[in-house]
C-alpha positions in Angstrom: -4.8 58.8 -49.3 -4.4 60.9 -46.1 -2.2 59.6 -43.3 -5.2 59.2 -41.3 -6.4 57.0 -43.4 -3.6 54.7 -43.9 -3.1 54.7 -39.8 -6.8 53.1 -39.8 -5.5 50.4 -42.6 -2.3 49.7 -41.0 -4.5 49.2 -37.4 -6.9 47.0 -39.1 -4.4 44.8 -40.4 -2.3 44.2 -37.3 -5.5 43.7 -35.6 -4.9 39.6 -35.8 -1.6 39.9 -35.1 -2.3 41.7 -31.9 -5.2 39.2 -31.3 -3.4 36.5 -31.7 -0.3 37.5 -29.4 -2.7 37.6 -26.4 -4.3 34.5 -27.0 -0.8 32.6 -26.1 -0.1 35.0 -23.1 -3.4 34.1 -22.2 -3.2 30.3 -22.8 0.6 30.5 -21.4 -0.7 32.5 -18.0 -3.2 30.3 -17.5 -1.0 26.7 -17.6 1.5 28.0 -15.4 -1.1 29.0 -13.0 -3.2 25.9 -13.1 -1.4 23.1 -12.1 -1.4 25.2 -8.1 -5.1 25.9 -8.6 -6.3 22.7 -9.8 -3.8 20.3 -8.3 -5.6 17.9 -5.4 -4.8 15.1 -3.1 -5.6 11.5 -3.8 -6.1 8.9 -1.4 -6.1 5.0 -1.4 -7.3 2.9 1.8 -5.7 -0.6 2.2 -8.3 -1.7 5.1 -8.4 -5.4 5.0 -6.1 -8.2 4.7 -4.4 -8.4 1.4 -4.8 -11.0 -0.6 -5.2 -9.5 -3.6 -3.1 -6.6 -5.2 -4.6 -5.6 -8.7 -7.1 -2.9 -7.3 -4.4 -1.2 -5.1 -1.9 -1.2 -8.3 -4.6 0.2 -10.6 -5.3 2.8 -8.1 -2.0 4.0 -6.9 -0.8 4.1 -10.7 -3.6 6.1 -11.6 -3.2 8.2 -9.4 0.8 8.9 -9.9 0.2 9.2 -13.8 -2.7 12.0 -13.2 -1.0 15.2 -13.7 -4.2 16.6 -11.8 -2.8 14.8 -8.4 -0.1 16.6 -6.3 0.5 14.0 -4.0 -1.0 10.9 -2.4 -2.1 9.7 1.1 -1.9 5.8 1.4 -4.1 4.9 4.1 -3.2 1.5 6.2 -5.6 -0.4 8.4 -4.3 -3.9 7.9 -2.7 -6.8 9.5 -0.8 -8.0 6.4 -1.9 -10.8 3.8 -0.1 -13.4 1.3 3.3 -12.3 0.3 3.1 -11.9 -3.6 0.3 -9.0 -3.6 2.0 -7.3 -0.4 5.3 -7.0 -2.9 3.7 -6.0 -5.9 1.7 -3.1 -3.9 5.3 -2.5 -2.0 6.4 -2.0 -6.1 4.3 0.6 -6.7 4.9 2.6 -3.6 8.2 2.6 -4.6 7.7 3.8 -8.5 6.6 7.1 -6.5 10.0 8.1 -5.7 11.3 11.1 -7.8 7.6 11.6 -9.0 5.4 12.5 -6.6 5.2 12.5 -3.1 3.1 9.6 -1.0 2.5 9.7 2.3 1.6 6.7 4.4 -0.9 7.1 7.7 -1.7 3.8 9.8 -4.7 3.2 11.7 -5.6 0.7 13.9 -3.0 -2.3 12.6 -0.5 -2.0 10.0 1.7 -4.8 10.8 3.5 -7.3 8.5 2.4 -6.8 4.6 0.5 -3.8 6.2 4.0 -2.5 6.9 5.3 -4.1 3.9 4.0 -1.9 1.7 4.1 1.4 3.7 8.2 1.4 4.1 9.1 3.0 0.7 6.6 5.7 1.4 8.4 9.2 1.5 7.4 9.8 5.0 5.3 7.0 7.5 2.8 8.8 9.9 1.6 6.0 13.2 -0.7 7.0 16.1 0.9 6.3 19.2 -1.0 2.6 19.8 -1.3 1.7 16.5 0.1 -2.0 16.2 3.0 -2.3 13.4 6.0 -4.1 12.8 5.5 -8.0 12.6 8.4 -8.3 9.8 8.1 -12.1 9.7 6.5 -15.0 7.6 4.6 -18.2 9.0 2.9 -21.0 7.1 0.7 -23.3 9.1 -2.0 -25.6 8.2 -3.9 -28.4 9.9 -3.5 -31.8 9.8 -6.0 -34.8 10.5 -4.5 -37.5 9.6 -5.2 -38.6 13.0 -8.9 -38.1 12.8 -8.7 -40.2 9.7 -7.2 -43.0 11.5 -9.5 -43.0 14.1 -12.6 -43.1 11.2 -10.8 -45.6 9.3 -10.5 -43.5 6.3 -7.0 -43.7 4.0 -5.8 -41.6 1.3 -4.0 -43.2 -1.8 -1.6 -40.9 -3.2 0.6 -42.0 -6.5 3.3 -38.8 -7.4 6.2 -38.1 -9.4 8.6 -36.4 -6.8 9.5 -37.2 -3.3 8.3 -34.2 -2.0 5.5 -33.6 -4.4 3.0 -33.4 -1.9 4.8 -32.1 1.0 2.5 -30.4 3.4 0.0 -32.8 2.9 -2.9 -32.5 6.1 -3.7 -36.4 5.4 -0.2 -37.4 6.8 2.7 -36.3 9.1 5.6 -34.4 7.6 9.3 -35.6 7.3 12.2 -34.4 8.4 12.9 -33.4 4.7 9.7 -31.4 4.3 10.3 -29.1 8.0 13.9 -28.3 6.0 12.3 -27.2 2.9 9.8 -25.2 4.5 11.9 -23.5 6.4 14.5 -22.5 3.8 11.8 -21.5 1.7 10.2 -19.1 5.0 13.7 -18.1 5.8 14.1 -17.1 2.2 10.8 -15.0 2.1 11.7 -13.5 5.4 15.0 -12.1 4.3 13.2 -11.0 0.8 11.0 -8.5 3.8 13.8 -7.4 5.5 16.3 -6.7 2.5 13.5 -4.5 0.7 12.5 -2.8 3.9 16.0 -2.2 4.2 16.1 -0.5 0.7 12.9 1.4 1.1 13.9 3.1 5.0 17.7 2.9 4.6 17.9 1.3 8.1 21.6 -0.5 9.1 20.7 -3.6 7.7 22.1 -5.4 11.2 19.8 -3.1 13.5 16.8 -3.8 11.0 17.9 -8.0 11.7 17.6 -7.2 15.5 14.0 -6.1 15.2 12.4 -8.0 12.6 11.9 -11.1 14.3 7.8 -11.3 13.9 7.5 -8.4 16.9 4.7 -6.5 17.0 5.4 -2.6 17.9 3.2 0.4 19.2 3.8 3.3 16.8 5.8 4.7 19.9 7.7 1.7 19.9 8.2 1.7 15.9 9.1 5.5 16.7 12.0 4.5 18.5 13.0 1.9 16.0 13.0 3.7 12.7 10.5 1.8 11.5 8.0 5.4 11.2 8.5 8.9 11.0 6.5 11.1 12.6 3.2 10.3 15.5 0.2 11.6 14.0 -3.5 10.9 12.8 -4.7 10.8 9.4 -5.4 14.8 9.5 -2.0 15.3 11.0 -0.3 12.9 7.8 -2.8 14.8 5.5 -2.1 18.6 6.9 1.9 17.6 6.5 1.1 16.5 2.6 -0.5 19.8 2.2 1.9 21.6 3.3 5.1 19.6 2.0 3.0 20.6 -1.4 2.8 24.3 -0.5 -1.4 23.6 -1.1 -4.1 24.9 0.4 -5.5 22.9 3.5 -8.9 23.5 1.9 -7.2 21.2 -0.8 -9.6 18.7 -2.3 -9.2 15.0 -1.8 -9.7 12.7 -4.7 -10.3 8.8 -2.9 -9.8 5.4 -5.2 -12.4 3.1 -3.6 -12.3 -0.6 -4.3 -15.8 -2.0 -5.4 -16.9 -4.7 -2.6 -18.4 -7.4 -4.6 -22.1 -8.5 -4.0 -21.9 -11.4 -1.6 -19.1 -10.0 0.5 -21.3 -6.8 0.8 -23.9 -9.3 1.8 -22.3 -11.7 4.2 -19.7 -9.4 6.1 -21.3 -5.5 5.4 -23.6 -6.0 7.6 -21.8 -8.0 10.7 -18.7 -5.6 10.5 -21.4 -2.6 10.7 -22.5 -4.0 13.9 -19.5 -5.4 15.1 -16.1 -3.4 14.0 -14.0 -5.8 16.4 -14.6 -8.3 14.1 -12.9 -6.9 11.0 -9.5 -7.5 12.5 -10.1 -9.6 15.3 -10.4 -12.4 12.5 -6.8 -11.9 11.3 -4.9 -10.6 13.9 -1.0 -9.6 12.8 0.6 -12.0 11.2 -2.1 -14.7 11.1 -2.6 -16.8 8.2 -5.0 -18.5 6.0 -4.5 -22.4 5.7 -1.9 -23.4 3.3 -0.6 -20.4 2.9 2.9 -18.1 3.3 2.1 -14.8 4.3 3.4 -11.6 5.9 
């Protein structure tokens, strides 16, 4: 056998080897180069008042477990809501920290649970007017026991408890019942300022000062450490980008919630026509009856 010819044997045979070693530089080049090609934005818009928290949770989750997403813009166009929800999306915010950056941009209103939920964000971006702050709780409801009186109508109640039915609309409340209720809002209320205290690392006696139930400008908020940076959506977007070292072509992934049929029906159509009406209903810090909200 000539050496010629065991030159072309040896070749053939390291043939797979050789193969082979390129396919994992290849594979190897590419996943280290991927994640800054591939990597996008994602975006979830909290636009009404919150009464409800499972959609926000399932979309800011997904979004923080998807390797695909660099970062994430939380978008905040609401005048707060009931308390539980607002804590359990304030939860969420905070499981961010350490793993991926979220930004939070308000629009119009982002005052009480709107705020709520924005504070553990990594940085807060307000336009100058829009209306925040509002760190208090209120309960109200209406009573007409006096309207029954006049129409000769009576309620017969039969509990176990004294209090059982405190709050009732059908008859005045006790002394008792004021005390209860307002330990129980006082209670709430320092449960708001303690975690917004956590999430901004304010002096927890300057934060006291201010979170009396005040609305603020986003200047205002400025000045109190309650936001960041003044700036629109693109300006809290553009920082993102950059914080990330992305392109500002950078695409945006959004998390919609589904509207469900009759709300589509009844409201779509009147808030179309009418934008006013979407948060002239619930201005910051109102409250449905019977209800403790933010």
């Amino acid at each position: 056998m000539t050496n010629r010819q065991k030159i072309t044997i040896v070749c053939i045979l390291a043939l797979p080897i050789i193969i082979g070693m390129l396919l994992v530089i290849g594979r190897s080049s590419s996943s280290t180069l991927s994640p800054k090609v591939f990597k996008k934005i994602g975006l979830v818009q909290v636009n009404e008042v919150i009464l409800a928290s499972e959609p926000y949770v399932k979309h800011l989750r997904e979004l923080r477990e998807d390797d695909a997403i660099a970062g994430v813009l939380l978008r905040i166009d609401s005048p707060g809501g009931a308390v539980a929800p607002a804590q359990e999306i304030y939860q969420e915010v905070l499981k961010y920290r350490g793993v991926k950056p979220l930004i939070a941009s308000f629009g119009n209103v982002a005052a009480s649970g709107g705020y709520y939920i924005a504070s553990p964000a990594l940085r807060i971006f307000a336009n100058p007017g829009s209306i925040t702050a509002s760190i208090g709780v209120i309960f109200r409801f209406p009573q007409y026991f006096k309207l029954m009186d006049k129409l000769g109508i009576s309620m017969q109640v039969l509990k176990s408890g004294g209090v059982k039915d405190m709050g009732s609309p059908q008859r005045e409340m006790t002394q008792q019942e004021k005390q209860l209720f307002q330990k129980m809002l006082d209670n709430i209320h320092n449960q708001f300022i303690e975690d917004v205290h956590r999430a901004r690392g304010m002096n927890i006696d300057s934060l006291r000062r201010i979170a009396d139930g005040r609305i603020m400008t986003g200047q205002q908020a400025l000045g109190a450490g309650l936001v960041d940076t003044l700036g629109s959506f693109e300006d809290a977007s553009d920082y993102l980008k950059n914080y990330l070292g992305l392109s500002p072509n950078t695409g945006v992934i959004e998390k919609k919630q589904h509207e469900s049929f009759w709300k589509t029906l009844v409201f779509g159509e009147l808030e179309e026509k009418f934008p006013f009406l979407k948060s002239s209903f619930f201005p910051a810090g109102s409250y449905f009856l019977y209800d403790r909200q933010f």
